[in-house]
C-alpha positions as CSV (number, residue, x, y, z in Angstrom):
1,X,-80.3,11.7,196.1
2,X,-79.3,13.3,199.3
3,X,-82.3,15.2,201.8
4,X,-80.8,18.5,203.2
5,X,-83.1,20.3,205.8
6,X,-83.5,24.2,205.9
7,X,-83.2,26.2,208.4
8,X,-84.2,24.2,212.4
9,X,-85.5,21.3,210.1
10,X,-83.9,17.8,211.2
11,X,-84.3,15.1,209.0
12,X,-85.2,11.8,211.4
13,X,-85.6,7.5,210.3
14,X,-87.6,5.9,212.6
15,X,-86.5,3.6,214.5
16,X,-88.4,-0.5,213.9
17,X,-91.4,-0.9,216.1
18,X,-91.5,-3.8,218.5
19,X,-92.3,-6.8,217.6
20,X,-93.0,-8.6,220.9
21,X,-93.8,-7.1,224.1
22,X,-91.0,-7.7,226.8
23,X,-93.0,-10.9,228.1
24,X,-92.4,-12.0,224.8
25,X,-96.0,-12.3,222.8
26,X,-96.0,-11.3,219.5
27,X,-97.5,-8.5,218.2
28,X,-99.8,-8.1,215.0
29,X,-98.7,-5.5,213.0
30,X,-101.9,-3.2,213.6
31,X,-101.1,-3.7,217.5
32,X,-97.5,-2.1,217.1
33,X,-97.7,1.2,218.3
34,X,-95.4,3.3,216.0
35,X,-92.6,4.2,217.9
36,X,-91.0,8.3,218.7
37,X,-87.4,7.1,218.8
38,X,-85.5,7.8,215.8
39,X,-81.7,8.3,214.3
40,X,-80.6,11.6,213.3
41,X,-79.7,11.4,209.3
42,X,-78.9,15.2,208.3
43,X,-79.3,18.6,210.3
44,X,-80.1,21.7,209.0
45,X,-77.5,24.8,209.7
46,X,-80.0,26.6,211.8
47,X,-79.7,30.4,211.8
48,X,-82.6,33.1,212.6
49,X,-86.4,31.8,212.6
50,X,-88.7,34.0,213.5
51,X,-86.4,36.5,214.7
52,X,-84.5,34.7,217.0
53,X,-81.0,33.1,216.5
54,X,-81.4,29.2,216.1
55,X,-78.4,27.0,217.4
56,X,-79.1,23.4,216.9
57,X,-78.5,20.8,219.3
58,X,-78.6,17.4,217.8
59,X,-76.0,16.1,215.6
60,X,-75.8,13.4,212.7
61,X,-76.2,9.9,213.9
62,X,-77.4,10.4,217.7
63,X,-80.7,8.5,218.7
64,X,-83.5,11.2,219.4
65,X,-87.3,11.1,221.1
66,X,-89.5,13.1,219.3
67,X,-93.1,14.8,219.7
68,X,-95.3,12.0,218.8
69,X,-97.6,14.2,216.1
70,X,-94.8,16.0,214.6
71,X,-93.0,16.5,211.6
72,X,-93.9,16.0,208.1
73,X,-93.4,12.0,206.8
74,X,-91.4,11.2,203.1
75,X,-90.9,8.6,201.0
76,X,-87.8,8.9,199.1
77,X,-85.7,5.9,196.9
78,X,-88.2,3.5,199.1
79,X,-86.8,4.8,202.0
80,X,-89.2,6.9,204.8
81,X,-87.9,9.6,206.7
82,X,-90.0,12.6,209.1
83,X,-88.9,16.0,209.1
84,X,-89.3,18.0,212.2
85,X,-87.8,20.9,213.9
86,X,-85.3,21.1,216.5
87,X,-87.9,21.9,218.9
88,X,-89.8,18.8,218.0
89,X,-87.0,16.9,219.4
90,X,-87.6,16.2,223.2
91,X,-84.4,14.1,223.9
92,X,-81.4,12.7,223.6
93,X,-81.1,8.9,224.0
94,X,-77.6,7.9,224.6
């Protein structure tokens, strides 16, 4: 089964949250803050919303920053993913 976004819908995986902090202690996992970098897994074709002509940006496979309070979180074949629109996405990471 295959997710394919509508519209300015991007479907994002999130990206593993740190483990240890960068002087190396280790993190419980209730401590881990959950992280707004994620990879770009399929993009919708864009098109008018809300009257306006929507061109999207981000392509298939590129590391993204997103808002951290948006999208919309599923579970699919044991695998999570967040959907969010294009505007949702703040940056590029590359």
């Amino acid at each position: 089964m295959k997710l394919v976004p509508l519209t300015d819908r991007v479907v994002l995986k999130q990206c593993e949250a740190e483990e240890t902090t960068k002087s190396g202690i280790i993190l419980a996992s209730a401590a881990q803050e959950k992280p707004q970098e994620a990879l770009v897994i399929a993009v919708g074709p864009g098109g008018v919303v809300d009257g306006k002509e929507v061109t999207m940006q981000v392509k298939e496979g590129q590391k993204v920053i997103y808002s951290k309070y948006a999208g919309t979180e599923v579970k699919l074949e044991g695998e999570e993913y967040i959907i969010v629109r294009q505007n949702d996405i703040l940056a590029v990471v590359e």
